[in-house]
C-alpha positions, 0 to 999 in steps of 0.5 A, spaced: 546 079 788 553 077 789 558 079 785 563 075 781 571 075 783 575 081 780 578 077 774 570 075 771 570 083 771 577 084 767 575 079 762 570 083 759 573 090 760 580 086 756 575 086 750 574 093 748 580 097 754 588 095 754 588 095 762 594 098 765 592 099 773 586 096 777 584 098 783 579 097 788 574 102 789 570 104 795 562 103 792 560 108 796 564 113 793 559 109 786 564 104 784 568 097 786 573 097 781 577 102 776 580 100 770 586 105 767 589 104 760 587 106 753 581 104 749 583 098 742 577 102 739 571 107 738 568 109 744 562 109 743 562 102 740 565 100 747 562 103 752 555 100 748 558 093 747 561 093 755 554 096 758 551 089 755 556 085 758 555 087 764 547 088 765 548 081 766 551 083 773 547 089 775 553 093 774 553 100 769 560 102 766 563 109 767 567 112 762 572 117 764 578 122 764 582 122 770 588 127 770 588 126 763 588 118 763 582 114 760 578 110 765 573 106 766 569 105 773 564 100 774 558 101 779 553 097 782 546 097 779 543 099 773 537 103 771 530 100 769 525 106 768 518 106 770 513 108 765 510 114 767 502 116 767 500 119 762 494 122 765 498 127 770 501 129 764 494 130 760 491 133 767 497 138 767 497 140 760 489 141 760 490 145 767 495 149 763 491 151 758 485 154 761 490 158 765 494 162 759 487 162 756 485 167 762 491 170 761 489 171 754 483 174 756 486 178 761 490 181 756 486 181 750 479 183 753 475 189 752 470 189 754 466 193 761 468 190 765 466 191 774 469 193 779 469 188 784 475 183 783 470 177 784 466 180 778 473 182 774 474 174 775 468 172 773 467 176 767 474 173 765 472 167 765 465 167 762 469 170 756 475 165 756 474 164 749 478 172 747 485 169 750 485 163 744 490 167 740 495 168 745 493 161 749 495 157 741 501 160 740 504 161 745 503 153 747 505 152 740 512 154 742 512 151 749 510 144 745 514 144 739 521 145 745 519 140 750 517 136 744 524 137 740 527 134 747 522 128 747 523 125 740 531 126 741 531 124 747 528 118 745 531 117 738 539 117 742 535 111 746 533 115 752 529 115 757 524 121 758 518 122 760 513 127 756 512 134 758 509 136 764 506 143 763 506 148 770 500 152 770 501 159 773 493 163 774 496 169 776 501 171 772 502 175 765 504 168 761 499 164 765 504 158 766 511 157 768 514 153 761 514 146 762 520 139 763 520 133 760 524 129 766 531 125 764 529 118 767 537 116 766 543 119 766 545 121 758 549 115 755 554 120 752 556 128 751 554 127 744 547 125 746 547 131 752 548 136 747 543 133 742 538 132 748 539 139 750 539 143 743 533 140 740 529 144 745 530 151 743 531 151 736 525 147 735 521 152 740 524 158 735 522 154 728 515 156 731 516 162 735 519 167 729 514 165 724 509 167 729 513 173 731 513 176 725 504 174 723 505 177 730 508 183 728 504 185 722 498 185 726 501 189 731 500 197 730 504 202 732 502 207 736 506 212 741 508 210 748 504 213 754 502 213 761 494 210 762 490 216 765 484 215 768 478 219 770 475 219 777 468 218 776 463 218 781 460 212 785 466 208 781 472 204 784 477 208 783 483 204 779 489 205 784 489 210 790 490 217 789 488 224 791 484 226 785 479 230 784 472 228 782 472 228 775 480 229 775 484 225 771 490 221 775 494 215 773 497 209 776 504 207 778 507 201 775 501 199 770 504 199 764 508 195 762 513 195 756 516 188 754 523 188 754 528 187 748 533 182 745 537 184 738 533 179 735 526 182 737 529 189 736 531 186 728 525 182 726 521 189 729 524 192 724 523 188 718 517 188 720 515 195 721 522 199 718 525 202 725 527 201 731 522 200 736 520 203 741 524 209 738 524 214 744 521 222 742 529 224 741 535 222 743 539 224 748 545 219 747 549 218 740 543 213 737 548 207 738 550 208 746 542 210 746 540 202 744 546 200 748 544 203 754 536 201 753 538 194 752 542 193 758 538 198 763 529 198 760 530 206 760 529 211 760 521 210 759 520 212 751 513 216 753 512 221 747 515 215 743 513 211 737 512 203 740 508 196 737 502 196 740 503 188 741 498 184 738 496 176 743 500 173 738 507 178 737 506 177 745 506 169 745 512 169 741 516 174 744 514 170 751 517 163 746 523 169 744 524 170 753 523 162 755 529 161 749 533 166 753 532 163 760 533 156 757 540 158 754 542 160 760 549 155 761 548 153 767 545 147 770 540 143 769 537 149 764 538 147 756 544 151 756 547 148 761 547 141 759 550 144 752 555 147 756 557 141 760 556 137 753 562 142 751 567 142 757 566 138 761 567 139 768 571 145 766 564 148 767 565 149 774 570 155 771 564 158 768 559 158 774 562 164 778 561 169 772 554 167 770 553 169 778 556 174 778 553 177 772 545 175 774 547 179 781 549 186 777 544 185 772 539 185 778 541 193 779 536 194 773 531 188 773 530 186 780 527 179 778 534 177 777 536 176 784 531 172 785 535 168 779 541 168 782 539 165 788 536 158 784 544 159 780 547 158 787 544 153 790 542 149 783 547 151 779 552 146 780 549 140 779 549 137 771 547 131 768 554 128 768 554 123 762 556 116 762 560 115 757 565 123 759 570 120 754 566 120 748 567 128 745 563 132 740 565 132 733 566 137 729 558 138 727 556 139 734 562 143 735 559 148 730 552 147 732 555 149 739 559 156 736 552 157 732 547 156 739 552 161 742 551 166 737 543 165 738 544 165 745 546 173 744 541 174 740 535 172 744 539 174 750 533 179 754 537 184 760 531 186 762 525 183 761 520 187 762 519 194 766 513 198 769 511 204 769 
């Protein structure tokens, strides 16, 4: 549609701004016209008020900071969201299921158990039942976060579709979380941070209940290497130079989950110590928790360790899941409150979260595979609408509160093998 004459534009923005300057914009850099001066009233009644007056017209107001001064950028077009179909959702999360409740089983199950992998699959598969535990729990915590960013995100007025669940046969959890897709860009800060922090905190309110259900089910035992018995016409575990009737064991086919300080106190308000307790300290007990925080070693073997039940393994995956969508950088949860917070400041912010997700890929190589997606993806924010709009002091808060969760959830090192 043709647009209205300059003067049509300023008549309207009269009626919530005191305009000071007006220059043309250049709508390929996303506008044509910029008002400075200062707004008569709150900013969130007149960026709503504005935004209707000018729907008419497909145009969308941007409020901004520049250089310290308010402005108010008007661009051509409006967001009208389309509906998504529902069924893909379903599709997926169904998908999903079937593929942590084989994850379940494959960790769960104990039974015999034949030596070709077709058969392992099938005799997976045909007991999928066993996984139930781990699959409920774990797409319990999965739910609850995706589900907290849903109904905020509605509730703020937005956009937003319904999980999309990502299905991962293969892997130790079964799947690679899940989103919800912002279908348009936040209306303000106040609206980012909320959309951003309902995820996790609704995620840990199901996650810690069933850490600690978890955790009572779990024993404690001492951490040791698997050995296995060569036998006769029997496929051997792993390669190796055992005699028959020899034991040997296998590289890397252990695992050990790795630790945050909120696992290791729940761990301890559980069982009454702090575990995986190595067979004797070579450190200063202190410099040896530092140490094993940051580094996953040295390995605990003669020590004492939970032996996780499916459920305490669930939650510890919700307690990780948290972590990483703390991270504050981009599109993650974390980024989005960070943004929400600073602003484009948050620029000043990147190049310390890539360099710390180098250094710690010396201890867990899983990292650098997360640096090269902070590189190329880190940067880019969902940038609100209305950026003149700042958190009050109830969300300031809830954002001091989440950075102290974030250290608590923080996992260095994953997991390690041995």
């Amino acid at each position: 549609m043709t647009l209205p004459e300059t003067d049509v534009f300023t008549s309207i923005i009269n009626r919530v701004f005191r305009v000071e300057e007006i220059t043309l914009g250049d709508p390929n850099k996303g506008f044509f016209l910029r008002y400075r001066g200062e707004l008569t009233g709150d900013s969130i009644a007149a960026y709503d008020q504005l935004s209707t007056a000018l729907v008419s017209y497909d145009v969308t107001p941007l409020f901004r900071l520049e250089a310290g001064r308010q402005t108010i950028l008007l661009m051509r077009g409006t967001i009208h969201p389309k509906p998504g179909r529902v069924s893909i959702n379903i599709i997926l999360f169904i998908l999903t299921f079937l593929s942590v409740l084989f994850a379940g089983a494959s960790s769960s199950y104990s039974g015999p158990m034949p030596n070709d992998t077709p058969g392992q699959i099938w005799t997976l598969v045909t007991h999928l039942w066993v996984g139930w535990p781990f699959a409920v729990s774990l797409l319990s915590i999965l739910l609850a976060h995706e589900f907290g960013h849903y109904f905020i995100g509605r509730a703020r007025g937005a956009a937003v579709s319904l999980p999309f669940f990502i299905p991962l046969p293969v892997s130790i959890l079964g799947t690679m979380g899940a989103f919800i897709q912002l279908k348009q860009l936040p209306r303000n800060r106040r609206a980012l941070f909320d959309l951003a922090i309902a995820g996790p905190l609704a995620g840990l309110v199901v996650a810690i209940p069933l850490l600690f259900l978890g955790l009572a089910l779990s024993p404690v035992s001492v951490t040791q290497d698997s050995i296995y018995t060569r036998s006769a016409r029997i496929t051997d575990v792993c390669r190796n130079t055992a005699s028959l009737g020899g034991t040997y064991t296998c590289p890397d086919d252990n695992l050990l989950e790795g630790n945050s300080l909120l696992y290791l106190g729940i761990k301890y308000l559980v069982k009454g110590e702090l575990l995986p307790s190595p067979l004797h300290y070579d450190l200063p007990p202190l410099l040896y928790w530092i140490r094993y925080l940051f580094t996953g070693h040295p390995i605990p073997l003669g020590g004492r360790d939970v032996m996780v039940h499916p459920v305490a393994w669930a939650a510890w995956a919700g307690l990780l899941v948290t972590f990483l969508n703390l991270i504050p950088t981009g599109q993650l949860d974390g980024g989005h409150m960070l943004y929400a917070v600073f602003g484009k400041r948050v620029r000043y912010v990147f190049p310390f979260i890539l360099v710390t997700t180098i250094l710690l890929g010396l201890f867990w190589s899983g990292w650098w595979f997360w640096a090269i997606i902070i590189f190329l993806f880190g940067r880019s924010h969902a940038e609100p609408l209305d950026q003149i709009t700042m958190l009050d002091s109830r969300r300031k808060i809830l954002a001091v509160l989440m950075l102290i969760v974030f250290l608590m959830v923080l996992t260095p090192i994953p997991y390690v093998t041995f």
